[in-house]
VEXKOLMAR-411479 format. One line per 3 residues: their letters; for each residue x, y, z of N, C-alpha, C. Coordinates in nm, 3 decimals. Atoms other than C-alpha are relative to their C-alpha. Layout:
N
a> X,Y,Z,X,Y,Z,X,Y,Z ~ ... $
This chain:
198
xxx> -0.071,0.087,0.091,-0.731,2.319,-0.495,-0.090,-0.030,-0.120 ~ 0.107,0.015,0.151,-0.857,2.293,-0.884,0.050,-0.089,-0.080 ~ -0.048,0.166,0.054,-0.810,1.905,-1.034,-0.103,0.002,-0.165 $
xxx> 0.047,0.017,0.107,-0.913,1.873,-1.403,0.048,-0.154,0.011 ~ -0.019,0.093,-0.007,-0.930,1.493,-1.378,-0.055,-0.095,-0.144 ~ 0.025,0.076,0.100,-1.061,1.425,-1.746,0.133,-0.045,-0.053 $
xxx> -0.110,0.064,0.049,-0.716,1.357,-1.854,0.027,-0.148,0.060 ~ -0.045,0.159,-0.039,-0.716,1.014,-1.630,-0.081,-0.074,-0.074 ~ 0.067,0.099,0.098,-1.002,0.868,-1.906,0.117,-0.024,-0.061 $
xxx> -0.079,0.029,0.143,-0.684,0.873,-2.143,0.095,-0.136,0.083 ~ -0.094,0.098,-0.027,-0.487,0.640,-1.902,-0.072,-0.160,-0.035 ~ 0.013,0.116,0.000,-0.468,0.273,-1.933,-0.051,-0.062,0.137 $
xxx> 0.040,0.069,-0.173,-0.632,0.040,-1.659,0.130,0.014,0.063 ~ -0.081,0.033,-0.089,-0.279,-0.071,-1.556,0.065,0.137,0.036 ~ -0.079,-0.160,-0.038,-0.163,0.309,-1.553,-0.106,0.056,0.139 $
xxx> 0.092,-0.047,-0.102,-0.495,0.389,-1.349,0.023,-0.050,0.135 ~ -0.002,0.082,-0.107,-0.440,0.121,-1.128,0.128,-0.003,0.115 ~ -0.130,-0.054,-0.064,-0.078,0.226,-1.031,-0.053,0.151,0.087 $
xxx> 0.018,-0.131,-0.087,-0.265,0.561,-0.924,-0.100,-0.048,0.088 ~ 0.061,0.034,-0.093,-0.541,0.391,-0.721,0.021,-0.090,0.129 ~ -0.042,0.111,-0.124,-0.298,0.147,-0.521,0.003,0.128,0.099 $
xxx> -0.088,-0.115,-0.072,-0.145,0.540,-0.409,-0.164,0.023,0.094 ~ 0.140,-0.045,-0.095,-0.550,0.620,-0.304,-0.023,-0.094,0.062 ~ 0.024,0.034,-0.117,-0.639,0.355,-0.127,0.122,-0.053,0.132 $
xxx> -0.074,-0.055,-0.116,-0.303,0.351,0.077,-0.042,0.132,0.090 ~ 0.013,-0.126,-0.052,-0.404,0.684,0.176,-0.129,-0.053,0.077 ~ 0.124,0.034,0.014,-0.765,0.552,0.231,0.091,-0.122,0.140 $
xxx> -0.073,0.149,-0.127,-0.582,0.246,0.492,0.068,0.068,0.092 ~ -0.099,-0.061,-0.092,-0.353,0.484,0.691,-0.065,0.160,0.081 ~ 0.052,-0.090,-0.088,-0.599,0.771,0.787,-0.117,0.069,-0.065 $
xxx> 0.135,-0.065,0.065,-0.921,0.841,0.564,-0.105,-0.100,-0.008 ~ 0.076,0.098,-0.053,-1.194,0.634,0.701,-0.099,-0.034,-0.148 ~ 0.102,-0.019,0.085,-1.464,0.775,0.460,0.041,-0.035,-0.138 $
xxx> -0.071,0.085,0.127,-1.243,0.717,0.146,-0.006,-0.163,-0.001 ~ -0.047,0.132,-0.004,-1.204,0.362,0.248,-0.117,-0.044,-0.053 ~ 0.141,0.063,0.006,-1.563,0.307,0.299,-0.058,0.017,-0.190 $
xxx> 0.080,0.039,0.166,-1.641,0.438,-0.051,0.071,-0.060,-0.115 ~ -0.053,0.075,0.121,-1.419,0.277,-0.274,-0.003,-0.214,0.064 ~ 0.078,0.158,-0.068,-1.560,-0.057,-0.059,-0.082,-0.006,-0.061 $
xxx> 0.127,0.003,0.052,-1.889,0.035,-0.195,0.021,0.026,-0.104 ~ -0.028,-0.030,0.135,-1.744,0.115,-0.517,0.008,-0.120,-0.132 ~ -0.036,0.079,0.076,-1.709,-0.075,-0.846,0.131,0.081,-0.067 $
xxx> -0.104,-0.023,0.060,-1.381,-0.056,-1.056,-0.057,0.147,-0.100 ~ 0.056,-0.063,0.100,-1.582,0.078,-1.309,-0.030,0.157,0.039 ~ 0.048,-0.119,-0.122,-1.736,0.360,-1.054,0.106,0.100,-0.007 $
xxx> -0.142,-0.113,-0.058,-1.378,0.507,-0.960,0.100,0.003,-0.125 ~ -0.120,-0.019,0.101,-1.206,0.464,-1.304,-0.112,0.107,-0.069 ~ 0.102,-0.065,0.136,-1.527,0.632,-1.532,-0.115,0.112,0.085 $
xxx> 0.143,-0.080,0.001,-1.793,0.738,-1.290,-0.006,0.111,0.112 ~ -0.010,-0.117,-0.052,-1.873,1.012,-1.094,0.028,-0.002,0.121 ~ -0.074,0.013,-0.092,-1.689,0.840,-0.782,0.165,0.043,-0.033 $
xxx> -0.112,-0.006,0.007,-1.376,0.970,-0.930,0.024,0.108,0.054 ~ -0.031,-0.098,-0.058,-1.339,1.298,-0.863,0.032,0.017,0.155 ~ -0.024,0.054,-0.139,-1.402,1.217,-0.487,0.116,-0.087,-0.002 $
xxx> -0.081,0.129,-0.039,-1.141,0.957,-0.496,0.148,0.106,-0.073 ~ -0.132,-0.061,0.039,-0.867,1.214,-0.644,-0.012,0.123,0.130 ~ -0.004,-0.110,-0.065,-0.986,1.533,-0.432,0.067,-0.078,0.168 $
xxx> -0.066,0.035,-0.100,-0.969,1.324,-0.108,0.123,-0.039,0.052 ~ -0.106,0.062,-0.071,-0.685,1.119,-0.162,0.126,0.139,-0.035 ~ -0.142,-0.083,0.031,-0.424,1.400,-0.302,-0.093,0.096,0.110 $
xxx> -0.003,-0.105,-0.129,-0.600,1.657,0.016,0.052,-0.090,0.110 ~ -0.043,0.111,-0.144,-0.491,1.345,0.254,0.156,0.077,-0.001 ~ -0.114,0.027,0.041,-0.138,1.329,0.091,0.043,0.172,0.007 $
xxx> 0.007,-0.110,-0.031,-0.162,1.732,0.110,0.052,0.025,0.149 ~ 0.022,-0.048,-0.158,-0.207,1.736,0.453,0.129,-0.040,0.052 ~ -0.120,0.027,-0.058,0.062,1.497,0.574,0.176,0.108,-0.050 $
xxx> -0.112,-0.033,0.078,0.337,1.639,0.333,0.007,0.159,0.068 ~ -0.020,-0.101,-0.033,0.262,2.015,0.480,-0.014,0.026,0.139 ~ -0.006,0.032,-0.139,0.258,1.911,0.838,0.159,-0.052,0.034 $
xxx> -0.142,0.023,0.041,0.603,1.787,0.759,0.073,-0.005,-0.110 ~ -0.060,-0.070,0.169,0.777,1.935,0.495,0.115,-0.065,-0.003 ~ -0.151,0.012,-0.039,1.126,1.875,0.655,0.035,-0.178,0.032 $
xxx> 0.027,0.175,-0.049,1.020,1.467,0.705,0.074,-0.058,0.086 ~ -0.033,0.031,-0.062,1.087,1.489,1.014,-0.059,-0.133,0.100 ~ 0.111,0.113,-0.065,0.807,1.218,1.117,-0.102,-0.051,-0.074 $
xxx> 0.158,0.056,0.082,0.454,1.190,0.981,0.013,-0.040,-0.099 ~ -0.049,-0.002,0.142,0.600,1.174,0.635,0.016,-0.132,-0.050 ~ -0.061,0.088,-0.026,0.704,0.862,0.709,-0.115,-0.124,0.004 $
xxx> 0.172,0.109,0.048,0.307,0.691,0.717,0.014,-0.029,-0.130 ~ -0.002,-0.021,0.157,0.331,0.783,0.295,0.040,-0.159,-0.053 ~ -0.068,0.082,0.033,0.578,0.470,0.290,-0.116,-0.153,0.043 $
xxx> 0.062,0.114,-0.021,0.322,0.220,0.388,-0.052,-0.076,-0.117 ~ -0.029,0.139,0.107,0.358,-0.097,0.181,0.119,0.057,-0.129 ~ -0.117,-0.014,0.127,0.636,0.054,-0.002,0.123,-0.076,0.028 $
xxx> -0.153,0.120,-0.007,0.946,-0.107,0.190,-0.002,-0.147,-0.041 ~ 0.020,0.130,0.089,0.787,-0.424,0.087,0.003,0.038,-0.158 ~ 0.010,-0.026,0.112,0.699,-0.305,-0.248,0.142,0.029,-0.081 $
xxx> -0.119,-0.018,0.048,1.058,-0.146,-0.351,0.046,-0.146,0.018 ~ -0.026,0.108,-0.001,1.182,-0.476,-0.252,-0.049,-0.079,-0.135 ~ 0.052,0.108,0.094,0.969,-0.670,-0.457,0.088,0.095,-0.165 $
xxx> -0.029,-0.048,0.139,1.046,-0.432,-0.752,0.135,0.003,-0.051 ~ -0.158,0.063,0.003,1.471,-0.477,-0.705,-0.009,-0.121,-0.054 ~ -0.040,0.114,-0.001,1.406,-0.815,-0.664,-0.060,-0.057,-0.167 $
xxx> 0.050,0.027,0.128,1.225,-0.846,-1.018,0.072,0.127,-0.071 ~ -0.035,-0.065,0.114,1.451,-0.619,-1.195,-0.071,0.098,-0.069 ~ 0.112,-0.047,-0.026,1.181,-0.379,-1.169,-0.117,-0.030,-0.146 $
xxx> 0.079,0.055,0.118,0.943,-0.576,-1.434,-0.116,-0.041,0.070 ~ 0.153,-0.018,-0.100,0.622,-0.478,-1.231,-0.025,0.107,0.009 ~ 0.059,-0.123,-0.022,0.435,-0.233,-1.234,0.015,0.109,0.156 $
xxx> -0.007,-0.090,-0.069,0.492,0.050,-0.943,-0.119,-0.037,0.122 ~ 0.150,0.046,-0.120,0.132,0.019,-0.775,-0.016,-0.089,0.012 ~ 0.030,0.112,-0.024,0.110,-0.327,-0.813,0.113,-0.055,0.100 $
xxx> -0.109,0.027,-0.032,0.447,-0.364,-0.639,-0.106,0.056,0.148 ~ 0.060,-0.117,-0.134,0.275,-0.127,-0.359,-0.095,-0.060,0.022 ~ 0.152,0.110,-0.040,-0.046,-0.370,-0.362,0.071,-0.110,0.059 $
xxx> -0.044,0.121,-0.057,0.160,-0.636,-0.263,0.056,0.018,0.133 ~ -0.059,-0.030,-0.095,0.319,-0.446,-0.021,-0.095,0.013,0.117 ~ 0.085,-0.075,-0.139,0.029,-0.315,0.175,-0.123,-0.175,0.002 $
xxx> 0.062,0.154,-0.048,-0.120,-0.714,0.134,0.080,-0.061,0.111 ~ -0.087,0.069,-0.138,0.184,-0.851,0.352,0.006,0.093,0.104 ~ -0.026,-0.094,-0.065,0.234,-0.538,0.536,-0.155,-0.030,0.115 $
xxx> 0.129,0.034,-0.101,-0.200,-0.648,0.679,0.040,-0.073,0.034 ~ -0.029,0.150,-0.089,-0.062,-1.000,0.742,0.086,0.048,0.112 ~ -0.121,0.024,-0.121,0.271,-0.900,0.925,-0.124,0.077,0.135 $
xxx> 0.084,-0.083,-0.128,0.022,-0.612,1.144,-0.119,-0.144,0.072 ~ 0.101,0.160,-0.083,-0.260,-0.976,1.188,0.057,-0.084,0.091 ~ -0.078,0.091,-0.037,0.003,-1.157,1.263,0.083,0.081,0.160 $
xxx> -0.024,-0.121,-0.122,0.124,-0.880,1.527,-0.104,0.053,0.129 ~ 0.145,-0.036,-0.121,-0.243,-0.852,1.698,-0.028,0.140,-0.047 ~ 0.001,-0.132,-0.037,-0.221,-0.477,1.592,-0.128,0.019,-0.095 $
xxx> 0.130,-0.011,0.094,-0.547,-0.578,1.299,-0.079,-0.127,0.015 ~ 0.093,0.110,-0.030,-0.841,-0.783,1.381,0.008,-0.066,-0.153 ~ 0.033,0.141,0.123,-0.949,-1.070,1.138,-0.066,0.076,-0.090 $
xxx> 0.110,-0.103,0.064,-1.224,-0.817,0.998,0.136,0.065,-0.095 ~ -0.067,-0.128,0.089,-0.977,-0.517,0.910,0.103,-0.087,-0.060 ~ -0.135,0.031,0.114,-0.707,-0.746,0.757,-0.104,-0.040,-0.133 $
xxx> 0.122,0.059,0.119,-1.017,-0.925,0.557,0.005,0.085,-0.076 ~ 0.044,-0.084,0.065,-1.101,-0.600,0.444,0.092,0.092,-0.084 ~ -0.158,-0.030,0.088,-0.778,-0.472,0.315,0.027,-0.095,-0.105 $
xxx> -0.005,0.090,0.068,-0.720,-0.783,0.132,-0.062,0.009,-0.110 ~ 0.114,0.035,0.026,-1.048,-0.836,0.042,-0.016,0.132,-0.150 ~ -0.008,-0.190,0.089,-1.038,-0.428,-0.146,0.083,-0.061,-0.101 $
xxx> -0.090,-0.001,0.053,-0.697,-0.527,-0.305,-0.022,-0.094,-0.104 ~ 0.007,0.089,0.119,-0.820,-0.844,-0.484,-0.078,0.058,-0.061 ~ 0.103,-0.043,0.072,-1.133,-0.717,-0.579,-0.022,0.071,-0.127 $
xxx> -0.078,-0.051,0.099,-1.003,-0.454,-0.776,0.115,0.007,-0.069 ~ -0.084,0.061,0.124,-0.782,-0.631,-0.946,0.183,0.043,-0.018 ~ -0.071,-0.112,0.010,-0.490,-0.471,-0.831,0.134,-0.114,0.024 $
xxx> -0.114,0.093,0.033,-0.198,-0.775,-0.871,-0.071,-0.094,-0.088 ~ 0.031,0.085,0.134,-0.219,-0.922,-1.167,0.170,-0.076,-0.025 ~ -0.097,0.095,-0.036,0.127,-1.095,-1.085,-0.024,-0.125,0.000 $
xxx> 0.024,0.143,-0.070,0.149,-1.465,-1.066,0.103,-0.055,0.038 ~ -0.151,0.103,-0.044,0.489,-1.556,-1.020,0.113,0.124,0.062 ~ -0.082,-0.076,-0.083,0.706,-1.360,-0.778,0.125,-0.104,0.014 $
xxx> -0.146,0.068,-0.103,1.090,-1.394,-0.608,-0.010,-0.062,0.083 ~ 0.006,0.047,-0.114,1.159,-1.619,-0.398,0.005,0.131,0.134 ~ -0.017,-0.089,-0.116,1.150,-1.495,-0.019,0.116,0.046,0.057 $
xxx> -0.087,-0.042,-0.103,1.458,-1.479,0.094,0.084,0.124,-0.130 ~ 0.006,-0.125,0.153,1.536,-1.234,-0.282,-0.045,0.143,0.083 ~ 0.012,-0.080,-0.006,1.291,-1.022,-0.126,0.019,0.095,0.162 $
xxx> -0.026,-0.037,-0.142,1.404,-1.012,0.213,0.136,0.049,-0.012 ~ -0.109,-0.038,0.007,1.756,-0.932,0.122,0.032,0.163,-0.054 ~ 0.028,-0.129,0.047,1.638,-0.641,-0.112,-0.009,0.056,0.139 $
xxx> 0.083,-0.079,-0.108,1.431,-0.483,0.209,0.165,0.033,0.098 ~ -0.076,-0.008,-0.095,1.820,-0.498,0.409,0.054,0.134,-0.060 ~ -0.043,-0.144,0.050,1.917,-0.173,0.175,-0.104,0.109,0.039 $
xxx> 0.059,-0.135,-0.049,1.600,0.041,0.294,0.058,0.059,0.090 ~ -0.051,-0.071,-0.064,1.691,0.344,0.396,-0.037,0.060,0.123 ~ 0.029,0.009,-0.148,1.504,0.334,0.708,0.056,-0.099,0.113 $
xxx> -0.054,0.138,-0.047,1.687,0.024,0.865,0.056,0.110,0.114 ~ -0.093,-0.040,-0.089,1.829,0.103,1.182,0.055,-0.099,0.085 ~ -0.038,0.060,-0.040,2.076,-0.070,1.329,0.051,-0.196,-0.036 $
xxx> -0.021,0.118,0.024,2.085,-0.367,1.096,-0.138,-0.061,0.006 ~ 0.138,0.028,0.034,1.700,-0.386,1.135,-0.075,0.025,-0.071 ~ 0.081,-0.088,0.074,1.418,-0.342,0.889,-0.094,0.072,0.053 $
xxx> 0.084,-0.049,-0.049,1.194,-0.073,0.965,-0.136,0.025,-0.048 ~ 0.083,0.034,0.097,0.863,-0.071,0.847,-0.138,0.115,0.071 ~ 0.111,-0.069,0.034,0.508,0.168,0.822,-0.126,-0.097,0.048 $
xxx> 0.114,0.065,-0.033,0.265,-0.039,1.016,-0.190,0.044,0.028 ~ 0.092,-0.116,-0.039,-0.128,0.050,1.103,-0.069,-0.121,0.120 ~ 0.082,0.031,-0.088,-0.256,-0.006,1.417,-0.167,0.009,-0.015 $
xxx> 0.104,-0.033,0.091,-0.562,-0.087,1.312,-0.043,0.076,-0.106 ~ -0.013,-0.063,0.090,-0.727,0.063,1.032,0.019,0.192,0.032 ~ 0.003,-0.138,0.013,-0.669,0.425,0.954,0.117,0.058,0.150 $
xxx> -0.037,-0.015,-0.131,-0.457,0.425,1.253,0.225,-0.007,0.011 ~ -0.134,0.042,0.025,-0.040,0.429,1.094,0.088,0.031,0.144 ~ -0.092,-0.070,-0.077,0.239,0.440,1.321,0.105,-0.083,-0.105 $
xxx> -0.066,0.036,0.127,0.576,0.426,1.159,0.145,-0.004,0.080 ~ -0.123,0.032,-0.096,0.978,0.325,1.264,0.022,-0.122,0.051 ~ 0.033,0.097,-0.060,0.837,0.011,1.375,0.074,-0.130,-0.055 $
xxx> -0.104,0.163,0.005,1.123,-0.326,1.424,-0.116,-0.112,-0.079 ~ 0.039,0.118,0.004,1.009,-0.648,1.309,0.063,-0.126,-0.011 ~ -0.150,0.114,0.068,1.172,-0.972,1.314,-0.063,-0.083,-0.051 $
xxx> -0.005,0.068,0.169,1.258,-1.130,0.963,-0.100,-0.124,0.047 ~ 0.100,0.144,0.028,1.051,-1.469,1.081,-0.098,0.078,-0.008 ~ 0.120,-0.044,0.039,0.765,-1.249,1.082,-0.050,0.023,-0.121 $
xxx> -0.006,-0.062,0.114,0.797,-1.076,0.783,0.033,-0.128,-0.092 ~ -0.069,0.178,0.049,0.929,-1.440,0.609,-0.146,-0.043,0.022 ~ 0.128,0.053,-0.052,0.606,-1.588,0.734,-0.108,0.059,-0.077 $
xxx> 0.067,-0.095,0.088,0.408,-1.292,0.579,0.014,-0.046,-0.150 ~ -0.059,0.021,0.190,0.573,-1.297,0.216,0.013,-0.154,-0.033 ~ 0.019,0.096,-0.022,0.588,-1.656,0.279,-0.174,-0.052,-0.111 $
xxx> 0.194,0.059,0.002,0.187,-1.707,0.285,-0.066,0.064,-0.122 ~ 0.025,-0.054,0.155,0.170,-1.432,0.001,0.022,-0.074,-0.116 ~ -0.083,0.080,0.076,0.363,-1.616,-0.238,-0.046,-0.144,-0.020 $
xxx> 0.078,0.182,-0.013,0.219,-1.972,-0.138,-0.182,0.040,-0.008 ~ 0.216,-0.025,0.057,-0.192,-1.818,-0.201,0.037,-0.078,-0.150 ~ 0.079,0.052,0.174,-0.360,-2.025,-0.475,-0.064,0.112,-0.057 $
């Protein structure tokens, strides 16, 4: 695979930043070593410095991998969506007047709570998810939909079965499973506590 990645100097932070929510999703759902280095990374590092290249080769060979393991999306395909059923939501529910990745940062912030809140992520790995997402600056939102806005959006995903939402969870880090019920007080509770952060 041959990536000419000087064309991402020309983007804007908030354009960059819509492509780095996509890497470190990838980086949270099954690329340990990615995770770790854009932990040890500065903004600066993975937008300008010679952590970029690594941070495009890995995450589009991740996103490689799954997509040609299931072409036909009959399963695995189905990790990709992590923090997006939140995220689309949010972005309906604002008339989509949010940025894409930032919509997807928010997603994979509640998406650690509902899994904390589930037992399926220690105190550590939600910290550290979080912890990544503010750091680099990656919601610059301050005023969101109410909850029950974005809980109503989430009843049109097209994963729902049965009148339930279905959702892209990770058993611990790096660890997705996907299909997975939840009930709305959870998820309410989640977007809840998002929404109510100082």
């Amino acid at each position: 695979m041959i990536q000419d990645i000087s064309f991402l100097e020309t983007l804007s932070e908030k354009e960059f930043k819509n492509g780095l929510a996509e890497c470190i999703k990838h980086a949270i759902i099954g690329d340990a070593e990615l995770f770790e280095m854009i932990e040890r990374s500065s903004y600066e590092d993975l937008a300008h410095g010679e952590k970029l290249a690594t941070l495009v080769s890995r995450s589009s060979a991740f996103k490689v991998g799954v997509v040609s393991r299931d072409e036909r999306e009959k399963g695995e395909r189905a990790i990709l969506n992590f923090g997006h059923t939140v995220g689309h939501a949010i972005e309906a529910a604002m008339h989509y007047d949010i940025a894409h990745g930032e919509a997807v940062a928010v997603g994979m912030y509640i998406i650690a709570d509902i899994c904390a809140r589930l037992g399926k992520l220690s105190d550590d790995e939600h910290l550290r998810i979080t912890r990544l997402i503010d750091r680099l600056g990656l919601i610059k939102q301050k005023i969101f939909p109410d909850t029950e806005s974005i809980l109503h959006e989430m009843t049109f995903d097209k994963k729902n079965e049965a009148g339930q939402i279905r959702f892209v969870l990770i058993e611990n880090l790096f660890n997705p499973i996907y299909n997975v019920g939840v009930e709305t007080g959870v998820v309410r509770d989640a977007i809840n506590s998002f929404i109510g952060r100082s």
